[in-house]
VOVO-978737 format. One line per 8 residues: number of its first residue (from 1); their letters; for each residue x, z, y of C-alpha. Coordinates in Angstrom, 3 decimals, padded with zeros to 6 digits. Layout:
BEGIN
NUM	A	X,Z,Y  ...
# end
This chain:
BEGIN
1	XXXXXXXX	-003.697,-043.497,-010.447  -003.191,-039.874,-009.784  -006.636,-038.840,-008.398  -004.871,-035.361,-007.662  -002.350,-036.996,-005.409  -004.938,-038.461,-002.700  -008.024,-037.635,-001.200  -010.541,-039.180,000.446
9	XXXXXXXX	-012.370,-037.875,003.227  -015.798,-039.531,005.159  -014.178,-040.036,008.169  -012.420,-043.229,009.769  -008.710,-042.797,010.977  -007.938,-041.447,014.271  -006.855,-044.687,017.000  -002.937,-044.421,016.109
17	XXXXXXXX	-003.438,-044.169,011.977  -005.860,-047.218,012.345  -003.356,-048.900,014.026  -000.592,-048.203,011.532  -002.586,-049.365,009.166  -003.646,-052.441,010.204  000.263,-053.167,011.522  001.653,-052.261,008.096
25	XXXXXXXX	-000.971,-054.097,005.915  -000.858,-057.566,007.784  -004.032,-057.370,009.976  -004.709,-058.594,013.178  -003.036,-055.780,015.666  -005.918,-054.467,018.306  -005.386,-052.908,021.733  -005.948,-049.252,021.801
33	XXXXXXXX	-008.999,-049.799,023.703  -010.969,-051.755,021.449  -009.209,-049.460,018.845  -010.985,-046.637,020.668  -014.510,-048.217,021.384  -014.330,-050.040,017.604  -014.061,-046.665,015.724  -016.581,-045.141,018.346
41	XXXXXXXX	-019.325,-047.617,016.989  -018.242,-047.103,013.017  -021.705,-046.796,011.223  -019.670,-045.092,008.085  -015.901,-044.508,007.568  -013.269,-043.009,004.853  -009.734,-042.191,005.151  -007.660,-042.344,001.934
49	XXXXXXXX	-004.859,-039.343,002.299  -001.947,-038.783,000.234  000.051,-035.367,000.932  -002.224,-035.053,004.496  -000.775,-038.646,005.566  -003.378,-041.615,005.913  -002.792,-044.105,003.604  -006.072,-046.348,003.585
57	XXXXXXXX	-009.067,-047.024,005.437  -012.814,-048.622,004.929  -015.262,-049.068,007.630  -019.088,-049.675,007.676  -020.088,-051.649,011.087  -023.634,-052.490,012.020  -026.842,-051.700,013.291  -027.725,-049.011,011.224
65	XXXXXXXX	-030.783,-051.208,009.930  -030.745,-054.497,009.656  -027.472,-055.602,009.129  -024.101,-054.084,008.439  -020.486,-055.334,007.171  -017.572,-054.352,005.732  -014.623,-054.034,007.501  -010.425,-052.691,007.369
73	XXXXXXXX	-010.116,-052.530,004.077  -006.650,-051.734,003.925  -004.457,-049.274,002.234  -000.657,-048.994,002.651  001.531,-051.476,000.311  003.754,-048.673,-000.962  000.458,-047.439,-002.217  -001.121,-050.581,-003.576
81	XXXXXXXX	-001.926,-051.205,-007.360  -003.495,-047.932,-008.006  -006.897,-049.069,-007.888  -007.068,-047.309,-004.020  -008.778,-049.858,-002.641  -011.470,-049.534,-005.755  -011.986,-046.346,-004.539  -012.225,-047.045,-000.849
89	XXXXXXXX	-015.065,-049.629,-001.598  -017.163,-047.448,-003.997  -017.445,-044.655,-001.637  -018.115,-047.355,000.905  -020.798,-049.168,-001.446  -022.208,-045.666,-002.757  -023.389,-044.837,000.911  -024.620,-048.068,001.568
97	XXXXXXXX	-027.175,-047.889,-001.398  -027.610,-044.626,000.027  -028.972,-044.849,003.422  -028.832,-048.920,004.077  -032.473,-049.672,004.077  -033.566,-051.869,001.179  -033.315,-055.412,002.975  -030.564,-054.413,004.744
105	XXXXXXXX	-027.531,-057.806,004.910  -024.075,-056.542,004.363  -021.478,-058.698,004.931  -017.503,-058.710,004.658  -014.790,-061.572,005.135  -012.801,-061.730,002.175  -009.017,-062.988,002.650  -006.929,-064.222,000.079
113	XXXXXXXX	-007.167,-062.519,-003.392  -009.510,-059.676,-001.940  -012.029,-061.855,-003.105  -011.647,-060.633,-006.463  -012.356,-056.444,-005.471  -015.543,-057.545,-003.362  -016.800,-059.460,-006.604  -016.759,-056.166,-008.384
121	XXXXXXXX	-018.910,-054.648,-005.901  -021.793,-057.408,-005.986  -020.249,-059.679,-003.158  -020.870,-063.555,-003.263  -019.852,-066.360,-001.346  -022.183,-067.805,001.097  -021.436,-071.257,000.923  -022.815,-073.910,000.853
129	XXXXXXXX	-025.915,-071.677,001.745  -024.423,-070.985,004.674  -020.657,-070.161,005.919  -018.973,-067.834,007.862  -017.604,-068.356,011.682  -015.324,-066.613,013.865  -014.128,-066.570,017.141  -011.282,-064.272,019.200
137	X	-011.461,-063.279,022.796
# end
């Protein structure tokens, strides 16, 4: 990777590069209204740029105390296998030990082969412990 080439910035994506993002990378599309009140309750956020374009995202969710996950990890696929997501996780991991208090939970879902980044950031499966559940409204 070309660290020259893209920057990243402690901010989350405006509503309509969020929603580009999650379009282009396979996520589940939002309405711009939860769009708008999601990014409004982000607890931490980075935008990845490349040539002042946003090409990835990383959000910290939570209450600031307790309990916190990780959430739209994505970066565009015409930028993918440059170790972008790598760096969209440390900076998101690096504030965490930061300012997360010291028995703070943090939480992510991991689909598909994602599984394997979140491992190199400490992540384990629940199970059998205990396993996650989801609903959509």
């Amino acid at each position: 990777m070309n660290d020259d080439l893209y920057t990243l910035i402690a901010q989350p994506p405006d509503v309509a590069n969020y929603c580009h993002l999650r379009a282009a990378c396979g996520l589940s599309l939002k309405t711009i209204e939860a769009v708008q009140q999601g990014l409004a309750g982000t607890w931490f956020g980075v935008s990845l740029l490349y040539q002042n374009s946003v090409v990835g995202m990383g959000r910290i969710i939570g209450d600031g105390g307790c309990f916190f996950q990780i959430v739209d990890i994505a970066v565009l696929p015409e930028h993918q296998g440059q170790g972008l997501g790598k760096r969209i996780m440390q900076a998101l991991v690096d504030y965490l030990e930061q300012y997360a208090p010291a028995s703070a939970y943090v939480s992510l879902i991991a689909d598909g082969p994602a599984r394997h980044l979140y491992e190199q950031y400490g992540f384990a499966y629940t199970a059998p412990a205990s396993v996650g559940m989801y609903r959509f409204f």
